[in-house]
C-alpha positions in Angstrom: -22.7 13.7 16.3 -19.3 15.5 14.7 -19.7 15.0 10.5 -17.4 12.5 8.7 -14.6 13.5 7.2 -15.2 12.7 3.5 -11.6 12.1 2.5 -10.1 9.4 4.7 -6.0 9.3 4.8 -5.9 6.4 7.4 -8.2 3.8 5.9 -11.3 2.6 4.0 -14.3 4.3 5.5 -17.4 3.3 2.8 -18.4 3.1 -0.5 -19.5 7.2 -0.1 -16.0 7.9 0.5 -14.8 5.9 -2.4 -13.5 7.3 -5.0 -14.3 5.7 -9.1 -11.8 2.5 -10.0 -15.0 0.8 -10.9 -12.8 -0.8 -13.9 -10.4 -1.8 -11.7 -12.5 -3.1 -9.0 -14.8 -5.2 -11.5 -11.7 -6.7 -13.2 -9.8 -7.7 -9.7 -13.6 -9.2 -9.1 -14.0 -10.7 -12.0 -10.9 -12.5 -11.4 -11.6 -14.0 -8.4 -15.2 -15.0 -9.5 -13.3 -17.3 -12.0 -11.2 -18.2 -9.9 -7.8 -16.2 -11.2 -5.0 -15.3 -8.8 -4.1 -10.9 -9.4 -1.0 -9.1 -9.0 -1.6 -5.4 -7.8 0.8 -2.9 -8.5 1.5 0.4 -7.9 3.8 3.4 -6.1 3.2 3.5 -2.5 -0.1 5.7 -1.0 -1.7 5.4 -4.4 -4.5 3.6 -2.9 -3.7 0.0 -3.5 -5.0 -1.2 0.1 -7.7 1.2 -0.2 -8.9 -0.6 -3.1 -8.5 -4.0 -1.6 -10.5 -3.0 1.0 -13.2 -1.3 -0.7 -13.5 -5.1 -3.2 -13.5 -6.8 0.5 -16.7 -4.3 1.6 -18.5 -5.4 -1.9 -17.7 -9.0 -1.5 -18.4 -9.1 2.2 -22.4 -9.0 1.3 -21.8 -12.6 -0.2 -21.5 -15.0 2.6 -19.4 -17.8 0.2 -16.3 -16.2 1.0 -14.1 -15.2 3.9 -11.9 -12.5 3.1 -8.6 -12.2 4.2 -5.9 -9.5 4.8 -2.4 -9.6 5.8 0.6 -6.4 5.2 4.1 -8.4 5.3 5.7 -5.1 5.1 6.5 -5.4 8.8 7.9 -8.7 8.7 11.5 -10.2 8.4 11.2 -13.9 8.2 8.7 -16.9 8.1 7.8 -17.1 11.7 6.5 -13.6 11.2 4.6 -14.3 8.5 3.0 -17.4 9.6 2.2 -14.9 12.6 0.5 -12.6 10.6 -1.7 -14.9 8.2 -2.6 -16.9 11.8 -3.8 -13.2 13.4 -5.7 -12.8 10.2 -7.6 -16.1 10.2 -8.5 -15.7 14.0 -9.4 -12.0 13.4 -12.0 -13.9 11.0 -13.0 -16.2 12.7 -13.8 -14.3 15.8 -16.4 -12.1 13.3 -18.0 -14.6 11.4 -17.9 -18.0 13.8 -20.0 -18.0 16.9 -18.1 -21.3 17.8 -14.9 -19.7 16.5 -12.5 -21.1 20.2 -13.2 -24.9 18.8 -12.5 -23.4 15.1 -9.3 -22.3 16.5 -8.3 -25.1 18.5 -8.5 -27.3 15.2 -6.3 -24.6 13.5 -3.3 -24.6 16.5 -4.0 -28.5 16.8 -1.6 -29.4 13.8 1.1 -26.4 14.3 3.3 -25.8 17.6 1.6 -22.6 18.9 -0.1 -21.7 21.9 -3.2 -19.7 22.0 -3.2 -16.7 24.8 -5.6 -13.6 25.1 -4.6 -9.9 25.1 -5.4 -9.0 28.9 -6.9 -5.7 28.1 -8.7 -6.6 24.5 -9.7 -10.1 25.3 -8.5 -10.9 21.6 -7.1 -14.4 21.5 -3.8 -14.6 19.1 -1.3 -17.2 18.7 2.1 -17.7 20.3 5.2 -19.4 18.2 8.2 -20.7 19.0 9.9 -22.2 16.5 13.3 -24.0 17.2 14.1 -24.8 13.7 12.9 -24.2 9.9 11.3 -27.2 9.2 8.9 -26.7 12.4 7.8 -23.3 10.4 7.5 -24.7 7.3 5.1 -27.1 8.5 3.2 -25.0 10.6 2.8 -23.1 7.4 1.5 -26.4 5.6 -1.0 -26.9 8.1 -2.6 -23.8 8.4 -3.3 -23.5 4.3 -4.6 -27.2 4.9 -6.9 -25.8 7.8 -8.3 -22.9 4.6 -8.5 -25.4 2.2 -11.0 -27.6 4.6 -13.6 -24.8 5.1 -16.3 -24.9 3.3 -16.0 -21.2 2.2 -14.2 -19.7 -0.5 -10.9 -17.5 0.9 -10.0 -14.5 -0.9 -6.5 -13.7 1.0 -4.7 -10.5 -0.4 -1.0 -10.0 0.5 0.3 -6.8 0.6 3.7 -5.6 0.2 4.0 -9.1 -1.2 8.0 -8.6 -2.7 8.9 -8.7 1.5 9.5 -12.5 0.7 12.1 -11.6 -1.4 14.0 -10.4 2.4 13.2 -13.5 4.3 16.3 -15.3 5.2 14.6 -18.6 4.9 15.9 -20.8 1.6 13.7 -21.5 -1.2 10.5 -19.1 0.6 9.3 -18.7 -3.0 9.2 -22.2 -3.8 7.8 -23.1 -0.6 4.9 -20.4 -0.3 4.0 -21.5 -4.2 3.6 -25.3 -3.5 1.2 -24.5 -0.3 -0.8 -21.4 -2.3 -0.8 -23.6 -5.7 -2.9 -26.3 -3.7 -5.4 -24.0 -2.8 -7.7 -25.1 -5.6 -11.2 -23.1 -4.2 -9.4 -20.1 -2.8 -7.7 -17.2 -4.6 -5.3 -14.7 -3.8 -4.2 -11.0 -4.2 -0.8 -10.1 -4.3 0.1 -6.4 -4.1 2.9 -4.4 -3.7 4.4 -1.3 -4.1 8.1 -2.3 -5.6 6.7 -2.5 -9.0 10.8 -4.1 -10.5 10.5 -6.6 -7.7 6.9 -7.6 -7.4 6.9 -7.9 -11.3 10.2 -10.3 -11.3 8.1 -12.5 -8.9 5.7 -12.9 -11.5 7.3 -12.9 -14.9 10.9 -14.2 -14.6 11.3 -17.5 -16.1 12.3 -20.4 -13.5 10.5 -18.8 -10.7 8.6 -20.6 -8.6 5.3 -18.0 -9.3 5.7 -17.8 -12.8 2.7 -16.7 -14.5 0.8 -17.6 -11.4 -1.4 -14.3 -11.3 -2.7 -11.5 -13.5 -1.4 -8.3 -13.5 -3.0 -5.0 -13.1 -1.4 -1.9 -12.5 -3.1 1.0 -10.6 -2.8 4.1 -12.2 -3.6 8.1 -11.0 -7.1 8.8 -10.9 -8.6 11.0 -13.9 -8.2 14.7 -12.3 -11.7 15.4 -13.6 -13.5 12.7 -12.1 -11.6 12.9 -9.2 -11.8 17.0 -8.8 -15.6 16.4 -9.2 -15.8 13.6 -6.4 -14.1 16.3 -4.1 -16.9 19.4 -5.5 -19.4 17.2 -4.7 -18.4 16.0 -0.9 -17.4 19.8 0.1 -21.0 21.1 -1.4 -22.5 18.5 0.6 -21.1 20.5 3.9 -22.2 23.6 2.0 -18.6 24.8 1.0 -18.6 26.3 -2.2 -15.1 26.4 -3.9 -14.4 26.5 -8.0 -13.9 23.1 -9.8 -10.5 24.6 -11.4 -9.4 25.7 -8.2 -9.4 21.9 -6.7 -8.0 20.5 -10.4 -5.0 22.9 -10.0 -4.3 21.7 -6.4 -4.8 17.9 -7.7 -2.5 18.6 -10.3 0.3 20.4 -7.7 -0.1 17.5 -5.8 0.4 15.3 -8.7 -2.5 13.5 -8.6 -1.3 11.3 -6.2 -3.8 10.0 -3.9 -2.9 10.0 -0.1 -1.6 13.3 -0.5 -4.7 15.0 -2.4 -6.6 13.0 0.8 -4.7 14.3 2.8 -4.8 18.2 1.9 -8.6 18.0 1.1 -9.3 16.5 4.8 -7.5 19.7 6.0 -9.7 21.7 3.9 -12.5 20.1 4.9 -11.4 20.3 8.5 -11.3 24.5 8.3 -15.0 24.3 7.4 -14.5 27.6 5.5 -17.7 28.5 3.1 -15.8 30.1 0.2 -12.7 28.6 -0.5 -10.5 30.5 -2.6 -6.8 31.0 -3.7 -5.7 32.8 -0.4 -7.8 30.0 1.2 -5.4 27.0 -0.9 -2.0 29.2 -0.4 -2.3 29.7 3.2 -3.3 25.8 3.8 -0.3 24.8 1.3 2.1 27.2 3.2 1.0 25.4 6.7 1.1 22.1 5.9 4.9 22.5 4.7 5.3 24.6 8.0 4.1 22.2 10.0 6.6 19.4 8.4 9.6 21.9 8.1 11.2 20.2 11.1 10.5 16.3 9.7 12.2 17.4 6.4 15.1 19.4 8.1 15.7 16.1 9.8 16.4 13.8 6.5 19.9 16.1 6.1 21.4 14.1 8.9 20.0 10.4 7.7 21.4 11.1 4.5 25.3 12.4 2.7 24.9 15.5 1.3 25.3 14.6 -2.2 22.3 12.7 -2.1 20.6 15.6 -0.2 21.8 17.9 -3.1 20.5 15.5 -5.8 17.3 15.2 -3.8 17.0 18.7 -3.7 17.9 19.6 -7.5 15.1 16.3 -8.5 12.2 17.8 -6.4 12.7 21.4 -8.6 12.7 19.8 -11.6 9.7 17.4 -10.3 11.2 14.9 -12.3 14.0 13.9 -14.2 15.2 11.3 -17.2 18.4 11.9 -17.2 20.3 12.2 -13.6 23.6 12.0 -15.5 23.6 14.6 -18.3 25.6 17.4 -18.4 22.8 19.9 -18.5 21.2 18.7 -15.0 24.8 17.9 -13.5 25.8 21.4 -14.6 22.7 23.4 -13.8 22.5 22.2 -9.8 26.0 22.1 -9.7 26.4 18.5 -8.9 29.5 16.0 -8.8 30.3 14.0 -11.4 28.2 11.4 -13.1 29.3 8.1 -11.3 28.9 10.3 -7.7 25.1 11.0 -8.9 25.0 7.5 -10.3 25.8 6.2 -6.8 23.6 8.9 -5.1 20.5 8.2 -7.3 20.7 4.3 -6.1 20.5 5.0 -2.4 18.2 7.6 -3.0 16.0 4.5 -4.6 17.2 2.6 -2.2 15.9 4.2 0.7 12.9 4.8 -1.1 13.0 8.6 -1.3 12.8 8.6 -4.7 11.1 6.4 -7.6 10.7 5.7 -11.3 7.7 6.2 -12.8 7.8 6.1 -16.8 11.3 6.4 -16.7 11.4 9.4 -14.5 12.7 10.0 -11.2 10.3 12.0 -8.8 10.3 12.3 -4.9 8.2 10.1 -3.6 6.8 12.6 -0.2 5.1 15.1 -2.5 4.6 17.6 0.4 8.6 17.0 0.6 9.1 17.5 -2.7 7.4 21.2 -2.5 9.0 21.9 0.5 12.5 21.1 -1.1 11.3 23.4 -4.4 11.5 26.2 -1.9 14.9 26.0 -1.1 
């Protein structure tokens, strides 16, 4: 049987390939054992879902609670939402009831769906077909009523939760916080990856979720730890490489975690012995090789002021201050309300972010590939 790739870019594999946020992990736990509602934020493909899933794995051992999860990134409305909490429960169901076809029948009996199954999977899902908003709103009623009548506890985290903010529905904040609020034994997990939004959700004054969770904001991992964790699972396939070497790629890659995954799974696919420097450029200079035609593309979905600013952020690998004079004059860039307007749909389109008050590219492997322009 082939080996497992140590360094998983897809999705949670096991605790093995796990690496640290034992603080994290214990306070998101601790939480929930006390019954405490947590807001989980971070940039995108820092490992937010990775380290929902990898709490799910540890609390999956204790049979009290069914453990939920549902990514709203994909949806536009309520129907779709209501869609993908329903998929979720019946998803659960199916692995944890042996009667789960009466469980469901009790869920679909007080909402207007109809229950059909894939014809290739088998997997039963629901069917809605709403003709107004009110039908939705209280399908959505009756299906947190249907959770809050189980016997188990429900741990249900929410990713991309700011999506709400989209919905065309009125009042979907209010709404969603009057049905969650009522879930006295369950508890939920709200992440997100649009730290101004998810944050407003949570902290403005007036709104309906108010103080309604704690926060906790996921950070880089350590580059020691984390270089260590990657020593230790190439040694294990006997491939010897030098701890700086992998700290200096961590730190290229700016310690951001789908991306280190992501070029240490390469390495680990060439299953060379002695990994050195010639080993990292040539791997470096094939990933951005292989992408080249990806990243060519993005000059025709975007005006080329943007591309230029785009261009002059990723050498500078980040920037405070888009409008000064210095960085306007050095890249030879418009004038400051152009790059004021540029830097907005740049955010916008989520090509670039803030972090600390700094604007970086978000595609790292992007970002290195623009450097060399």
């Amino acid at each position: 049987m082939k080996d497992l790739n140590p360094f998983p870019v897809a999705d949670y594999v096991s605790l093995d390939c796990f690496c640290n946020r034992e603080n994290e992990s214990e306070r998101i736990i601790s939480a929930i054992e006390n019954g405490r509602n947590i807001t989980l934020l971070s940039i995108r493909r820092l490992g937010k879902t990775g380290l929902i899933k990898h709490i799910f794995y540890k609390l999956n051992k204790n049979t009290k609670y069914r453990l939920l999860y549902i990514d709203i990134l994909p949806t536009n409305n309520l129907n779709d939402f209501i869609k993908a909490l329903s998929d979720a429960i019946i998803k659960d169901e199916q692995k944890k009831s042996g009667n789960y076809l009466k469980k469901i029948a009790k869920l679909i009996s007080g909402i207007k769906a109809n229950l059909t199954f894939d014809e290739f999977t088998g997997i039963p899902k629901l069917e809605f077909d709403y003709k107004n908003t009110n039908d939705a709103i209280n399908s959505l009623s009756q299906i947190f009523s249907y959770l809050a009548s189980q016997k188990e506890k429900y741990i249900i985290a929410i990713d991309e939760f700011q999506q709400i903010i989209s919905y065309p529905e009125k009042n979907i904040e209010a709404l969603l916080r009057t049905n969650i609020q009522h879930q006295h034994k369950d508890n939920f997990i709200f992440s997100g990856s649009n730290k101004h939004l998810l944050t407003s959700i949570f902290s403005d004054y007036g709104r309906p979720f108010y103080q309604s969770a704690d926060f906790l904001e996921l950070n880089r991992l350590e580059i020691s730890e984390y270089a260590q964790f990657i020593k230790n699972h190439l040694n294990k396939r006997k491939q010897n490489i030098d701890i700086d070497l992998i700290k200096n790629i961590i730190q290229y890659l700016d310690c951001h975690t789908f991306y280190v995954q992501y070029f240490f799974n390469r390495l680990y696919e060439l299953r060379e012995k002695n990994i050195n420097a010639d080993t990292i450029e040539y791997l470096k200079q094939n990933i951005l090789k292989e992408k080249e035609y990806i990243y060519y593309s993005y000059r025709n979905l975007i005006t080329s002021s943007q591309f230029q600013l785009l261009e002059a952020i990723a050498k500078e690998k980040s920037v405070k201050e888009t409008s000064s004079h210095e960085f306007i004059g050095k890249y030879k860039l418009k004038q400051a309300s152009s790059v004021s307007r540029s830097l907005k749909a740049l955010l916008d389109k989520e090509l670039i972010y803030c972090e600390n008050s700094e604007y970086k590219v978000y595609d790292v492997f992007f970002s290195k590939w623009l450097e060399k322009l």
